[in-house]
N, C-alpha and C positions, 0 to 999 in steps of 0.2 A: 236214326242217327247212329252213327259207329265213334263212339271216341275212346280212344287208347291214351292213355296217360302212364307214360316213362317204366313202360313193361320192360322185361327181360323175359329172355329164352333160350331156351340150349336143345338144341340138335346134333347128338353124336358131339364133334371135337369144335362145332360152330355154335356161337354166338350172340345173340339180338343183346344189346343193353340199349337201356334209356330211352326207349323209341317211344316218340308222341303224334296221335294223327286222327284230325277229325274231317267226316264224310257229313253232311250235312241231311238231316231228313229227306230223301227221295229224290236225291243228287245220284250221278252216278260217278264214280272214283276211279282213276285208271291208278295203278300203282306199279312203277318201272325201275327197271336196275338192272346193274349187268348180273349174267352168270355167277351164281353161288352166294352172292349178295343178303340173301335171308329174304326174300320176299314171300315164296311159298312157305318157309316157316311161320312169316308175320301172319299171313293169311290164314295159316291152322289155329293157331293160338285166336286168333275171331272165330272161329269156328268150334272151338274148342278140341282137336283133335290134340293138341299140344299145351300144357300145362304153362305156366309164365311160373318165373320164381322172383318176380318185382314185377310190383305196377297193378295198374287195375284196367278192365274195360267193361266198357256200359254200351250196350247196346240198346235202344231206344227208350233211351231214360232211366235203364235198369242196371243194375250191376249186374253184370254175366262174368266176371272174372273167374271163379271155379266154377260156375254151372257144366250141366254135361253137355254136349253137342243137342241131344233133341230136345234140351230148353232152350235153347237161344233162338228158336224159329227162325234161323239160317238156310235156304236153299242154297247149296254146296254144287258145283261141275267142276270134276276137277280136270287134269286135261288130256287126261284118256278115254274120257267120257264113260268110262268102266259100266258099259249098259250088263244087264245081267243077259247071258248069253240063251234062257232056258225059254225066257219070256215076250209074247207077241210086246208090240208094241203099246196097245191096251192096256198090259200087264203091267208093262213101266211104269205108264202115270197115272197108275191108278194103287201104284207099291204103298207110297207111303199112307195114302190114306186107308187101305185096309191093316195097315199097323195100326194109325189114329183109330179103328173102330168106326168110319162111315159108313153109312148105310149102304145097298148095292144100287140103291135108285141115286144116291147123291154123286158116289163114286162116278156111275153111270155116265151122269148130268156132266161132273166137272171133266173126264176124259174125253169128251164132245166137244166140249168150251175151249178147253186147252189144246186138242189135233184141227179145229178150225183157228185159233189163232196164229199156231204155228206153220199151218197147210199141210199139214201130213195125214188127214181124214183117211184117205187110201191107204195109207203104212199101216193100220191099227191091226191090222189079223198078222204081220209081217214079223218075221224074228229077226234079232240083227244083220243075221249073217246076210250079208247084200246088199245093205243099205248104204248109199254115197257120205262120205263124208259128212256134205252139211246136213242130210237128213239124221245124220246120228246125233249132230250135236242137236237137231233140233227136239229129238228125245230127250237128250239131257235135260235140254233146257226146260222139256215140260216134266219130266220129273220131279226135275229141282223147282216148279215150281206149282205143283201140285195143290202142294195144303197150305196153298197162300200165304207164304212167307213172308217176314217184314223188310228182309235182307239177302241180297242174293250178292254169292263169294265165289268168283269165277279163275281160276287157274290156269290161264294159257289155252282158251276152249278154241279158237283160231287158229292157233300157230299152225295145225297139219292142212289146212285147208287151203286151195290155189284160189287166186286172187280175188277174180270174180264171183266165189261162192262165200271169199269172207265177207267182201261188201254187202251179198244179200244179206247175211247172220247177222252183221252192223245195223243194219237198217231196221232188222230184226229184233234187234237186242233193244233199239232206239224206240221201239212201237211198243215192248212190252213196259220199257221203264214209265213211256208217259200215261201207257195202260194202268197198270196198276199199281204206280206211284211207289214200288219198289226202292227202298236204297240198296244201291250195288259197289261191291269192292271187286274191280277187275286185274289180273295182271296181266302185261303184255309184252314185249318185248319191239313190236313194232308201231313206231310212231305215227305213220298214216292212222291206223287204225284208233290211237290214242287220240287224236283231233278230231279221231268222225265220233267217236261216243261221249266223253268226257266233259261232265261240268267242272272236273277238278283233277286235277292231275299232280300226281306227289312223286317221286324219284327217291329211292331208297341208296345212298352211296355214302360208303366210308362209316356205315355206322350209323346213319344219320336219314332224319327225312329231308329232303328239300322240296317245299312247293311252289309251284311253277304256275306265274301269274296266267289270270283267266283258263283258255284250255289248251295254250300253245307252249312248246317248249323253249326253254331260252336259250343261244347259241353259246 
C-alpha cells in the first residue's frame, strides 16, 4: 500500500501542500495532471528523492516519511529510462543486486527470470546503444524490478514510444502487476493508456487530488 496523508513539498519556486492519496495493496495507480501540476514531484517524495516539509507516508504498513530511497524497497523508471550507457544488458538487471551483496549464482538465476519475463533473453550480451524504444524500457522495467520490490513508481515510461509498441509495454506492465502482486504508482498523461492499466486512477489539479470512479475518467 502507498498512503500519503496531507504531505507538502517544494521544488525550486513550486509547491505540493496538503496532498492525500491512497493506492491499495497490489492495485496499480495511474496518477494524471496537466503540465507542471506536481505530479513528478509527488512521485519523488514516494520515492524519497524529495524531502516533504508536512505530512507523512507509509509505505506498506510502514512509515517511510524520511527514510532514504534504498529503504523504501521502491523499484523507480523514470522516464528517460536513464539505462547506464557502459553496461550489457545482463549488467542492468543484475545492478542493483550486486549492490544488495547477491550471490553470483542468485544474481545469475534472477537475470534469467526477469529477460524471459520480459522477452529480451537475446538483448542480455547487448549495450544500449541500439536498442528500440520498447526494448529499452523493457530494461528498465527489469532493473527496477530486480530485488523484488514491494512498489514499483513509474514516470512517464511510455510517452516516447509509438502506439503499437505502448500497447505491447501495457499489456506488459499488466502481466508483471498480476505476476508479482506489485503495487504500482504510474504517471501518464495519456488516457487510453490510463483505462488499459489502472485499478485506480487519481488526477492531481488545482492543488488537489481528485479520484475518479472505477478506472474510467469522468467528462
Amino acid at each position: 500500500m502507498i498512503h500519503i496523508d496531507n504531505i507538502s513539498a517544494h521544488a525550486g519556486e513550486f509547491k505540493l501542500q496538503n496532498i492525500s492519496l491512497t493506492i491499495p495493496t497490489g492495485e496499480y495507480g495511474i496518477l494524471m495532471g496537466s503540465t507542471g501540476c506536481g505530479k513528478t514531484t509527488l512521485l519523488e517524495t514516494v520515492c524519497g528523492l524529495k524531502n516533504v516539509s508536512a505530512g507523512t507516508i507509509e509505505l506498506m504498513g510502514v512509515d517511510a516519511t524520511h527514510a532514504k530511497p534504498a529503504e523504501r524497497n521502491i523499484g523507480f523508471i523514470p522516464q528517460d529510462a536513464a539505462l547506464f550507457t557502459h553496461m550489457t544488458v545482463a549488467e542492468q538487471l543484475g545492478f542493483a543486486l550486486h549492490v544488495r551483496k547477491w550471490s553470483k549464482d542468485a544474481i545469475n538465476k534472477r537475470v534469467d527470470e526477469l529477460a524471459e519475463l520480459l522477452g529480451i533473453t537475446t538483448l542480455l550480451q547487448r549495450k544500449p546503444y541500439g536498442l528500440s524504444g520498447g526494448e529499452t524500457q523493457r530494461v528498465a522495467l527489469g532493473r527496477a524490478l530486480a530485488f523484488k520490490p514491494s512498489i514499483l513508481c513509474l514516470d512517464e515510461p511510455l510517452s516516447a514510444l509509438d502506439h503499437e509498441t505502448r500497447i505491447s509495454i501495457c499489456d506488459l506492465l499488466k502481466t508483471i502487476k498480476e505476476q508479482t502482486k506489485v503495487t504500482c504508482l504510474h504517471i501518464t498523461h495519456d488516457i487510453n493508456e490510463a483505462e488499459r492499466l489502472a485499478d485506480k486512477i487519481v488526477e492531481l489539479k488545482n492543488g488537489a487530488i481528485i479520484e475518479h470512479s472505477g478506472r474510467k475518467l469522468e467528462d
